[in-house]
C-alpha angles and dihedrals in degrees: 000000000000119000110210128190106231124192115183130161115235126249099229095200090067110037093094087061090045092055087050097049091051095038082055089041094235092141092062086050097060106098135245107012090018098117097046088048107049080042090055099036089042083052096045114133128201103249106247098220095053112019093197091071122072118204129200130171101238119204111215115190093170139060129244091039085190091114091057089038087055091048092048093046082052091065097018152065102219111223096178131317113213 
């Protein structure tokens, strides 16, 4: 499992469909990767030093992790991923 530090700037014209997909649980539902996901998205914080960025520890247990970047690109603006 690798542990990686993602800061992304929302996409504000879809975070009313991103609370709705985490309040209904779709996220977790999303295999394989699903559970992590919904847990770091649910525990994302605004970064102190730019607001306009959001920042979340993400748990990846598989390899390519292209099906959960496309998701995130999806919501999300990708800033960097370490």
């Amino acid at each position: 499992m690798a542990l990686y530090m993602v800061k992304a700037r929302p996409r504000k014209e879809l975070l009313d469909n991103l609370q709705k997909d985490l309040s209904s649980g779709k996220i977790s539902k999303m295999r394989p990767f699903g559970h992590a996901l919904q847990y770091s998205l649910e525990n994302a914080r605004i970064d102190n030093e730019n607001p306009d960025y959001a920042m979340w520890v993400e748990e990846d247990y598989c390899s390519p992790r292209k099906g959960k970047v496309c998701l995130i690109n999806t919501l999300m603006i990708l800033k960097c991923c370490m």
